[in-house]
C-alpha positions as CSV (number, residue, x, y, z in Angstrom):
1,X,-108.8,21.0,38.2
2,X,-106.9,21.7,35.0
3,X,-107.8,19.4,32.1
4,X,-106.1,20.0,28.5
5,X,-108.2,18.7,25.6
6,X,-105.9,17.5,22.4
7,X,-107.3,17.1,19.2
8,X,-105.3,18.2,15.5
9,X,-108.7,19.3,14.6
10,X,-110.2,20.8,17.5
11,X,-112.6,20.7,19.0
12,X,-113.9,17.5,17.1
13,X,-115.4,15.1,18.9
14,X,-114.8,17.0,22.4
15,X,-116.8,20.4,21.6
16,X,-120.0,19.9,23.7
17,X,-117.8,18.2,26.7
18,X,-115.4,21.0,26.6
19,X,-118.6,23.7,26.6
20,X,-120.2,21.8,29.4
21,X,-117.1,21.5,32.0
22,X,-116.5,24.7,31.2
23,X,-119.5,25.9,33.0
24,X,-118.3,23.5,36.5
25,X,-116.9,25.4,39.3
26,X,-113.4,24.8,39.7
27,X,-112.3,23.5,36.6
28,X,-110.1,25.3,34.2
29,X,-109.9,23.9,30.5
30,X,-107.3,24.4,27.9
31,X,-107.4,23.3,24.3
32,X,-104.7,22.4,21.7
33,X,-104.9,21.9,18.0
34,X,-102.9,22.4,14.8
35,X,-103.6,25.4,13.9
36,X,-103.6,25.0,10.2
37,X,-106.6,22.7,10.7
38,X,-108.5,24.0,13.9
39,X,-112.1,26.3,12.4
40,X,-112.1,29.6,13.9
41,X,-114.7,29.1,17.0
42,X,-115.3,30.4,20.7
43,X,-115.2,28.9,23.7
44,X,-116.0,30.8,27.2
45,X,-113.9,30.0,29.9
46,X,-111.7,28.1,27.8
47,X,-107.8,28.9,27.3
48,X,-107.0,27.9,23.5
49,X,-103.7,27.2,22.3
50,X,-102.1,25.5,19.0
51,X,-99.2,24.5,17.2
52,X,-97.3,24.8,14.0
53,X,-98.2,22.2,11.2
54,X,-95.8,19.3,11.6
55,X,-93.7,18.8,8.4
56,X,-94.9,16.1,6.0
57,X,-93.2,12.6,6.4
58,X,-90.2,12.9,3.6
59,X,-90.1,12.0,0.6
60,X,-87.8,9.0,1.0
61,X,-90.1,7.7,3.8
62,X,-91.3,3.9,3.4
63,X,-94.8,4.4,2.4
64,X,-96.2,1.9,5.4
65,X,-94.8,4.1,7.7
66,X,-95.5,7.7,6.6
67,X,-98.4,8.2,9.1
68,X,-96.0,6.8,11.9
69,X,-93.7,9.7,11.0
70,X,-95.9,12.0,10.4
71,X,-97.6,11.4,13.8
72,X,-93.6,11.7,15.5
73,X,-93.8,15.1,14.2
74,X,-96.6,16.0,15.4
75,X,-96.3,15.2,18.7
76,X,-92.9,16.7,18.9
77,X,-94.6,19.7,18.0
78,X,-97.4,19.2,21.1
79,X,-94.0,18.8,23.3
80,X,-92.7,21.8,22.5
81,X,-96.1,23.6,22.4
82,X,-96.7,22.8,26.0
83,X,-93.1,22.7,27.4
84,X,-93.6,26.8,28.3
85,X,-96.4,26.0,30.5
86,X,-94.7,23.3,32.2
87,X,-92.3,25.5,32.9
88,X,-94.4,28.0,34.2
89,X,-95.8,25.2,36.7
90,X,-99.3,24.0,35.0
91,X,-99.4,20.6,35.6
92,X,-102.5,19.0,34.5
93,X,-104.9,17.1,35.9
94,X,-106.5,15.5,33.4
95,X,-105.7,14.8,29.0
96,X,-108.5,14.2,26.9
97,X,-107.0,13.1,23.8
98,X,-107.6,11.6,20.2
99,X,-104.6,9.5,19.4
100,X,-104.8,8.8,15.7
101,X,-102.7,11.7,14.3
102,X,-99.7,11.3,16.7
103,X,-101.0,14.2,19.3
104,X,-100.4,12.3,22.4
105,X,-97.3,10.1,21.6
106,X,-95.5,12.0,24.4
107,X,-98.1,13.8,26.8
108,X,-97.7,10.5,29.3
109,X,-94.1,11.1,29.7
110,X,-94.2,15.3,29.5
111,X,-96.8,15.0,32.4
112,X,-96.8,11.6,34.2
113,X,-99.1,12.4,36.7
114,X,-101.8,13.5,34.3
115,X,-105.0,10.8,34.3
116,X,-104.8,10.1,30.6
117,X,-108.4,9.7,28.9
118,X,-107.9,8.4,25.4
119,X,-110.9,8.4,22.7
120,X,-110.4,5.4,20.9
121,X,-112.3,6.0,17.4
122,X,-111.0,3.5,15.0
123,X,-108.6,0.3,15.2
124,X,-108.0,-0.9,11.0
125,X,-108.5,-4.4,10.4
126,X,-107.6,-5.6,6.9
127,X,-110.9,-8.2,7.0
128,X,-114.3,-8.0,8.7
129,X,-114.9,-4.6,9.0
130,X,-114.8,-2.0,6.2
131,X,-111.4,-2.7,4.3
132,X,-112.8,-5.3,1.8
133,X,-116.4,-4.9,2.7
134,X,-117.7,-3.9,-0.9
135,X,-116.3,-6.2,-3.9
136,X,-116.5,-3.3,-6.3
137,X,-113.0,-2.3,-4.5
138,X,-111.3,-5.3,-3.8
139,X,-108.0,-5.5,-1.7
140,X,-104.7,-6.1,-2.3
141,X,-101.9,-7.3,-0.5
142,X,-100.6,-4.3,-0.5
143,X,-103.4,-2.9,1.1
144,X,-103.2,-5.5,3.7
145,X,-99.9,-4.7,4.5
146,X,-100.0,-0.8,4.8
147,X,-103.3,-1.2,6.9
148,X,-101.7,-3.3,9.7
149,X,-98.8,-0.9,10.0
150,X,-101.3,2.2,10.1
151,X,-102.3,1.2,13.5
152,X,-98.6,1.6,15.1
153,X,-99.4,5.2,16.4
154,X,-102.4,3.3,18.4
155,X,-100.7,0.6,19.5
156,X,-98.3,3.6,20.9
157,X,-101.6,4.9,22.5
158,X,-102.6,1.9,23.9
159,X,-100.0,1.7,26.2
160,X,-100.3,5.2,27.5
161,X,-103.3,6.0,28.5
162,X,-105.4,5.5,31.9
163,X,-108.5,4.6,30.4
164,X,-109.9,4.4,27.1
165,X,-113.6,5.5,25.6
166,X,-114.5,4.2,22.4
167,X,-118.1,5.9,20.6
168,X,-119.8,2.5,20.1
169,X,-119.6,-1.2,21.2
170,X,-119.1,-2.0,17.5
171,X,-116.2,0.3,17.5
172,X,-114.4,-0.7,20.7
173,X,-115.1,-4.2,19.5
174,X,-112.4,-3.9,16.7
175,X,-109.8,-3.4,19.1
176,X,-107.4,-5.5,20.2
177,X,-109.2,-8.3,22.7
178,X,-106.4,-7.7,25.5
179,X,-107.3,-4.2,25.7
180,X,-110.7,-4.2,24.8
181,X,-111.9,-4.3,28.7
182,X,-110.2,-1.2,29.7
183,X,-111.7,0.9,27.0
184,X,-115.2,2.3,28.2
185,X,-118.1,2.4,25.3
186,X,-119.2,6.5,25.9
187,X,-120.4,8.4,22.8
188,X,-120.1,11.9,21.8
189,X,-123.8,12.5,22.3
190,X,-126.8,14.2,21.0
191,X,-128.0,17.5,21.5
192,X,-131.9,16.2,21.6
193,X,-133.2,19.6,21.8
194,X,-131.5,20.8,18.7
195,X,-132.2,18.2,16.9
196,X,-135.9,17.8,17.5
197,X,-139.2,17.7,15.2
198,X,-140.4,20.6,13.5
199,X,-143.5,20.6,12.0
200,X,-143.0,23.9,10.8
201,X,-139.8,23.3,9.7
202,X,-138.4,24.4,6.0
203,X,-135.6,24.7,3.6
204,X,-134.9,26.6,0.9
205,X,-133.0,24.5,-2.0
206,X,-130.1,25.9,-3.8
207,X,-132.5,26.5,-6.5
208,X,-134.7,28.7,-4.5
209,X,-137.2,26.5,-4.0
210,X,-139.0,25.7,-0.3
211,X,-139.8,22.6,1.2
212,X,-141.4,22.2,4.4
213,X,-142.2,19.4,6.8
214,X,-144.9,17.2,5.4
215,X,-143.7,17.5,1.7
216,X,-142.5,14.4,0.3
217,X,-138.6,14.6,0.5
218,X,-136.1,11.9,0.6
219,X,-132.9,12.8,2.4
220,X,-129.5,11.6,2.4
221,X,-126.4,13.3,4.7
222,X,-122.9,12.3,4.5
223,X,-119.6,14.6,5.2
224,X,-118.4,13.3,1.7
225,X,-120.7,11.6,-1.1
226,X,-118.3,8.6,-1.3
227,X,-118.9,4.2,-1.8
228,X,-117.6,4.5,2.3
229,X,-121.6,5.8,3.1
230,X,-123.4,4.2,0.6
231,X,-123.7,6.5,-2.7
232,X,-123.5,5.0,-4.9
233,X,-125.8,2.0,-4.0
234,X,-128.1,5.6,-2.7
235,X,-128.3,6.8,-6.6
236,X,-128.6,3.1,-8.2
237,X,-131.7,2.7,-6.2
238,X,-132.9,6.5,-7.3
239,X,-134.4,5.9,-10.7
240,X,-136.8,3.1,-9.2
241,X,-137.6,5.5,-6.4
242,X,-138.2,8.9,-8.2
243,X,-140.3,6.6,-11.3
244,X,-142.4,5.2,-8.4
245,X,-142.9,8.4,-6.4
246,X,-143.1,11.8,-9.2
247,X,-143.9,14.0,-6.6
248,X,-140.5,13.2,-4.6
249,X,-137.9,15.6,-3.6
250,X,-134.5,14.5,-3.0
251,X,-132.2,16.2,-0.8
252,X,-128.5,14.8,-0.4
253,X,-126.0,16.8,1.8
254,X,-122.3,16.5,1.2
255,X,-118.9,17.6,-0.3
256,X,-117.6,16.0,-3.6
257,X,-114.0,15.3,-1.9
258,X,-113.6,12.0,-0.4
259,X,-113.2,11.7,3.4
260,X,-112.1,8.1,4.0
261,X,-111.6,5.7,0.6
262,X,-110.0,7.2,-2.0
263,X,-110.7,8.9,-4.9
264,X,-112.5,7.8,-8.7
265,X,-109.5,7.1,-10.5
266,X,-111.2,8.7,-14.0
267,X,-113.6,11.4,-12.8
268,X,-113.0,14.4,-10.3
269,X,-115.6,12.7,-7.8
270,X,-117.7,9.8,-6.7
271,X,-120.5,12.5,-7.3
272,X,-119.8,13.0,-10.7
273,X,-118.6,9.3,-11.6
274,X,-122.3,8.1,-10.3
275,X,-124.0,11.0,-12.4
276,X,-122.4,9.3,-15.6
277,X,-123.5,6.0,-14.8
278,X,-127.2,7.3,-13.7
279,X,-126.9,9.2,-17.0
280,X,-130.6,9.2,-19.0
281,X,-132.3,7.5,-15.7
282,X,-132.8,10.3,-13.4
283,X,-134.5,13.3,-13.2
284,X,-132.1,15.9,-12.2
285,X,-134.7,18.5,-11.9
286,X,-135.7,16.4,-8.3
287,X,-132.4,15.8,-7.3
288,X,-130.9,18.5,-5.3
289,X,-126.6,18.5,-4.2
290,X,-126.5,21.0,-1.3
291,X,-122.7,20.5,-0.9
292,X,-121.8,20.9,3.2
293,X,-124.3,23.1,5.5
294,X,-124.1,24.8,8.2
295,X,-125.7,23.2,11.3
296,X,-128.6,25.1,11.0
297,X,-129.5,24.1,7.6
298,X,-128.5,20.6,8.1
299,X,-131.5,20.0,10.8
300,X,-133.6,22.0,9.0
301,X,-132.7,19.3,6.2
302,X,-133.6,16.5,8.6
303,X,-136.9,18.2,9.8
304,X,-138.5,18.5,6.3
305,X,-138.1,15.0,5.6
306,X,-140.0,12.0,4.9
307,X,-137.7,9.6,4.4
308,X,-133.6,9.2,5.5
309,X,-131.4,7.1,3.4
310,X,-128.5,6.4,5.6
311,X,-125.6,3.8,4.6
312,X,-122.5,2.7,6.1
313,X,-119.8,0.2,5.6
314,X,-119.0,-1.5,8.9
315,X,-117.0,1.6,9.8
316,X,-117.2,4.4,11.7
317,X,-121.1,5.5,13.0
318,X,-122.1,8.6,11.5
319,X,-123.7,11.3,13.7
320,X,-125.9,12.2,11.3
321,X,-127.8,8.7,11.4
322,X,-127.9,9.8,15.1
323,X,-129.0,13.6,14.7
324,X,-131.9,12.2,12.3
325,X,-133.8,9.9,14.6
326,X,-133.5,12.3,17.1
327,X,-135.0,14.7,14.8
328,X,-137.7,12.8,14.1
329,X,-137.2,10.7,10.9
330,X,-137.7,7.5,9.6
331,X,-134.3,6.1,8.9
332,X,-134.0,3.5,6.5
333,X,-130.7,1.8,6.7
334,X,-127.9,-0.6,5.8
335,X,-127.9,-3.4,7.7
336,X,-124.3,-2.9,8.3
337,X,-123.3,-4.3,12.2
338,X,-122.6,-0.3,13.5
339,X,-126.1,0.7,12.2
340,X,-127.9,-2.3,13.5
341,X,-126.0,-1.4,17.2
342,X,-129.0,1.6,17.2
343,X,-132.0,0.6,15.1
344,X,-134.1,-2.4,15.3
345,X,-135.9,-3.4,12.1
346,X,-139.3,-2.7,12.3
347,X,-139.6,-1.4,15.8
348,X,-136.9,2.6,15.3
349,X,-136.6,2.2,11.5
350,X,-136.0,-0.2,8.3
351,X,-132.9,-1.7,7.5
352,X,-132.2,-3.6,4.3
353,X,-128.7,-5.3,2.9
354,X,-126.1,-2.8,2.0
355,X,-125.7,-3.9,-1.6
356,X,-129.6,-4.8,-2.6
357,X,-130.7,-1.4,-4.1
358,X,-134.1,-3.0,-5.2
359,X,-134.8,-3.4,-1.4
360,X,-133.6,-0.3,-0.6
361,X,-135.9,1.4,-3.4
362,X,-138.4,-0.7,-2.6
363,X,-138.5,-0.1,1.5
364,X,-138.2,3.6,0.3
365,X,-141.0,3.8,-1.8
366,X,-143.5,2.3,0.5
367,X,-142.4,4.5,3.0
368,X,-142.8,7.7,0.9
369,X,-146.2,6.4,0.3
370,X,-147.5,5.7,3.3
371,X,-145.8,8.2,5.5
372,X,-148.6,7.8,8.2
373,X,-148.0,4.1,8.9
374,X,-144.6,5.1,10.3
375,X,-145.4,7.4,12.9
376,X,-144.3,4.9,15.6
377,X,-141.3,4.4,14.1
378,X,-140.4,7.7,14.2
379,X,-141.0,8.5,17.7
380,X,-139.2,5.2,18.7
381,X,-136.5,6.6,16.9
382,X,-136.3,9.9,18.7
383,X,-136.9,8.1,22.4
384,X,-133.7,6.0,21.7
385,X,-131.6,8.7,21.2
386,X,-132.9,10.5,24.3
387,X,-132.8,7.5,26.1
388,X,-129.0,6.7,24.9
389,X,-127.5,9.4,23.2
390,X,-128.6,12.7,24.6
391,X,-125.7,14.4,25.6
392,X,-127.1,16.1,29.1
393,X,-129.0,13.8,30.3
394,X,-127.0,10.6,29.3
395,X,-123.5,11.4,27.8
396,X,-122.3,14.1,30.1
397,X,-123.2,12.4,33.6
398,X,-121.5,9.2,32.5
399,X,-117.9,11.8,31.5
400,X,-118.5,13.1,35.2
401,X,-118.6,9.7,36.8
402,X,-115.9,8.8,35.2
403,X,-113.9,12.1,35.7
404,X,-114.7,11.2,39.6
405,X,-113.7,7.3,39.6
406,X,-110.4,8.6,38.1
407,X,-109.6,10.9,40.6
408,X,-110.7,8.4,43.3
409,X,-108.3,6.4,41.8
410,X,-105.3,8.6,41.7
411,X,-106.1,9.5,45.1
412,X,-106.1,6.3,46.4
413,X,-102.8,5.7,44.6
414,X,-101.2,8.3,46.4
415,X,-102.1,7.8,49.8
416,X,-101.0,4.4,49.4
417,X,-97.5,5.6,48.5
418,X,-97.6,7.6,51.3
C-alpha cells in the first residue's frame, strides 16, 4: 500500500502516524511539504519529497481572496511536484492531507482512485467561537466579511475528500452541519510515556538556576504568548498570585511572535505590551520567559510543576493542555467549550471564566498552597489522557480501523463495477 502524507509544514500533525505505519509490513509512505517551511527531520522508511514555495498572491489581489490564491498556487505547485511519479506509475493508495493552505485542491482529480483522508482542523465562524470571543478586540465588518471568504479553500476540500477527521468534537462541531456526519472526531494523540511524571525531574532556567519537581512553580505553555491563549488575562492575575505565594516560580514557555491574532499595534509583542501594563506590580526576578524549547525541555517544564495555567479562546485545543495532564499536572483552565471537552471541574483539574483573573489567581493560589489536596486530580488527569489520547493504545488503532473500513470500501466498490 502506498500512502502520500501532504502537509506545507510537514510533518505537523501527521509525524507520530507517519513513524508508526512506517514500521507495518507492506506499506510504503511518502511525504510532501514546502520546502521553505518543512524542519530538517528523519523518517525511516519514509520517501520525502517537497516543493518550491508558491508565489505570494499579487499585489492587486482583492484582500478577501488572497489565501484563495495563494492556496491555487500552491497546489499547482503539489501537481507538478507529483506529476513525475505519476508518470513513473505510483498511484497511491491512500492521501493524508491538511487542506487549509491549498495542498490538496487538486490531488482528487491527479489521482482519482486515491481514498482521500482529510484532517479537518479549523472551519472560521465570524460569531460563537473565537472571532469576537474577547471584547478587548472587537470585530468589524470587515472582519466578518474576510472571515467568511477565508473558508473557500475548505469548502473546496469538502467536496473532495472520502472521509474527514477532525482533532476534537468541539472542532468538528464548527463545521458545516451537512458535512459534519462524515467527518470522524480522531486526535493526533499523546505520547503517554513521554509525557509522564517525574519526580526527579528538573530544569535549569535561563538564568541558571534549577528547579526540580516538588518546588513550587507555576507554568504556563503556549507556541506564541498572545490574547488567542490567554496572556494576558495569565499576567493580570500574576501580581495577586506571586504577592500571595513569595516562594513561587513562574515558568512561561513561548515565542514573542504572534501565531494566530495579530500583532500589538504599538509595542513589538503582546509579551512586551503586557510587561508595560504589569509595570511596578511584578517581580521580574520570579518570572522566567524561556522563549520556544525543545521537546525535551518542554516536559521537563511540565514535570517540575505545581501548577499549569492553560487558557484558550474557543479555538483550536492546544497539545500542550494535553501533554500536561498526561504528565502529571494540575491544570487549571479557562472554561472555554474546547477545554471543558477534556477536564471536568473538580474531578481532572479547575476551570474558572476566561476573563475573571481574581478567580484565576485565586484557584491558583490555593492550589500552590495546598499542592497535596490535588493529588487526585492529578492522576485523573493523566488516566484521561491514557484512556483517550494516548496515541498507541487509543489514536493509532482507531487510524488502522479506519485505514481498513476504507479499503473494504473501495473494494467493495470495485467488485460491484465489475
Amino acid at each position: 500500500m502506498d500512502v502520500l502524507f501532504v502537509h506545507p509544514n510537514f510533518p505537523g500533525q501527521f509525524r507520530r502516524l507517519v513513524g508508526a505505519l512506517a514500521q507495518e509490513q507492506g506499506v510504503r509512505i511518502y511525504t510532501l511539504g514546502d520546502q521553505s517551511w518543512m524542519p530538517s527531520f528523519e523518517l525511516p522508511g519514509v520517501t520525502p519529497l517537497s516543493y518550491p514555495a508558491p508565489e505570494a498572491a499579487g499585489e492587486s489581489t482583492h484582500p478577501y481572496v488572497k489565501s484563495l490564491e495563494a492556496g491555487v498556487r500552491r497546489g499547482q505547485q503539489v501537481v507538478r511536484t507529483l506529476l513525475p511519479l505519476k508518470h513513473q506509475g505510483i498511484e497511491f493508495d491512500v492521501i493524508y492531507i491538511h487542506p487549509g493552505w491549498g495542498d490538496g485542491l487538486y490531488l482528487k482529480d491527479l489521482f482519482p482512485n486515491a481514498l482521500i483522508i482529510s484532517l479537518f482542523e479549523y472551519y472560521y465562524r465570524p460569531r460563537g467561537s473565537d472571532l469576537g470571543f474577547d471584547p478587548e478586540f472587537p470585530l468589524s465588518f470587515d472582519d466578518i466579511f474576510r472571515v467568511r471568504t477565508l473558508n473557500s479553500i475548505q469548502h473546496l476540500a469538502l467536496e473532495s475528500f472520502d472521509i474527514g477527521i477532525s482533532p476534537t468534537a468541539w472542532q468538528r462541531s464548527r463545521y458545516p452541519e451537512a458535512y459534519q456526519h462524515r467527518l470522524e472526531c480522531l486526535h493526533e494523540g499523546v505520547d503517554t510515556e513521554v509525557a509522564r511524571p517525574n519526580a526527579q525531574a528538573s530544569f535549569r532556567l535561563p538564568n541558571g538556576t534549577v528547579l526540580h519537581a516538588g518546588d513550587e512553580v507555576l507554568t504556563f505553555v503556549s507556541r506564541s504568548l498572545e490574547p488567542y491563549r490567554g496572556f494576558h488575562q495569565l499576567m493580570r492575575a500574576l501580581p495577586l498570585i506571586l504577592k500571595e505565594r513569595p516562594d513561587c516560580q513562574v515558568v512561561i514557555v513561548g515565542q514573542d511572535a504572534p501565531s494566530y491574532g495579530p500583532a500589538p499595534q504599538q509595542d513589538d509583542s503582546w509579551r512586551i505590551k503586557c510587561l508595560k501594563e504589569q509595570e511596578g506590580k511584578l517581580d521580574m526576578n520570579r518570572i522566567h520567559f524561556t522563549g520556544l524549547l525543545d521537546f525535551g525541555d518542554y516536559i521537563k517544564v511540565l514535570q517540575v510543576s505545581r501548577v499549569h495555567v492553560y487558557l484558550t479562546y474557543p479555538f483550536i485545543l492546544s497539545w500542550s493542555m494535553l501533554e500536561a495532564m498526561s504528565a502529571g499536572c494540575l491544570v487549571i483552565g479557562s472554561d472555554t467549550e474546547p477545554v471543558k471537552e477534556v477536564i471536568s471541574h473538580g474531578n481532572n483539574g479547575l476551570l474558572f471564566p476566561f476573563f475573571d483573573t481574581n478567580a484565576l489567581s485565586a484557584l491558583t493560589t490555593n492550589a500552590l498552597a495546598q499542592p497535596r489536596d490535588y493529588d487526585a486530580m492529578r492522576q485523573a488527569a493523566r488516566l484521561t489522557i491514557q484512556t483517550r489520547y494516548d496515541f498507541n493504545t487509543v489514536i493509532y488503532p482507531q487510524h488502522l480501523d479506519l485505514l481498513c473500513s476504507l479499503r473494504e470500501q473501495q473494494k467493495t466498490s470495485y467488485e460491484q463495477v465489475l
